[in-house]
C-alpha angles and dihedrals in degrees: 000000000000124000141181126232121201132169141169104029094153099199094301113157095190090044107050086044083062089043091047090041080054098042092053089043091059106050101236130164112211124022111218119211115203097195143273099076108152110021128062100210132229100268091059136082109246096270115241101264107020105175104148103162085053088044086057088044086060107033090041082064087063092039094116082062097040130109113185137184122181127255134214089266104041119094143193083262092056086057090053085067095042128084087206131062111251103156095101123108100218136355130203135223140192114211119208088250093060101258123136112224108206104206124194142129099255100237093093105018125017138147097291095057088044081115103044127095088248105098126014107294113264125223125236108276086028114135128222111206119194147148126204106099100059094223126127108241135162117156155118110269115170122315078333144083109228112202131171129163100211125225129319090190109028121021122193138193091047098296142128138258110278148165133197137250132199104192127141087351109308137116108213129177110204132191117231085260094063094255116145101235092180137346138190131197119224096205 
């Protein structure tokens, strides 16, 4: 199984044509959304080349491979415009190797909540997959993988656009020109 893991597209037409071009170049199956998909958000600048309702209109064509969790700036209006649900906090997956993946989108729930009450209790190896802050990671971190793909539209740190990739047990964040910015191994 191979999947995809993209996060952060804040409404941007020209790069989430970049992130779908990628996603069909690399065979995967699913194609995972962390959140904050339509709407830029108040604390960021209007993105060059903000088209939403023509970002639903293409992503809505993959929706029978999408998994989707909201963001802090999507919204039930946002879900009006998309063929997919996309409203849950957090969605769990159970890989073939017996690994949960804990998707959401890390304003509400991230690796350093994975003990709290506050989402179902992960098991030791389980991976949490999220987007937010726009930063590459994939990592160990504690009993945990932490794993986010960073941000299609607005890249922070310093770092490039960049999207995620589960495939032979790795988790891998590449950048649009096929660098590898970060990679763990779930042995």
């Amino acid at each position: 199984m191979k999947l995809f893991f993209a996060s952060d597209l804040h409404g941007c037409f020209d790069s989430t044509s970049q992130m779908i071009a990628a996603f069909e170049r690399s065979g995967a199956e699913h194609l995972i959304l962390l959140g904050d998909i339509l709407n830029h958000g108040p604390r960021n600048a209007l993105p060059s080349g903000y088209a939403p309702i023509k970002v639903a209109e293409l992503l809505n064509q993959y929706g029978d491979k999408i998994i989707a969790v909201r963001g802090n700036c999507d919204s039930e209006v946002d879900q009006m415009l998309l063929d997919f649900p996309m409203m849950s906090d957090y969605n769990l997956v159970l890989l073939p190797n017996g690994r949960r993946l804990f998707l959401t989108h890390g304003h509400l729930y991230n690796s350093d909540s994975c003990n709290s009450n506050k989402h179902p209790r992960l098991c030791p190896g389980d991976i949490i997959a999220s987007g937010h802050t726009h930063l590459p990671v994939a990592a160990p971190k504690g009993d945990f993988i932490e794993f986010n793909p960073g941000s299609v539209t607005i890249p922070r740190g310093g770092h490039v656009a960049s999207y995620g990739l589960l495939e032979d047990d790795t988790l891998s964040v590449m950048s649009f020109d096929g660098k590898e910015l970060c990679s763990v191994r779930l042995d």
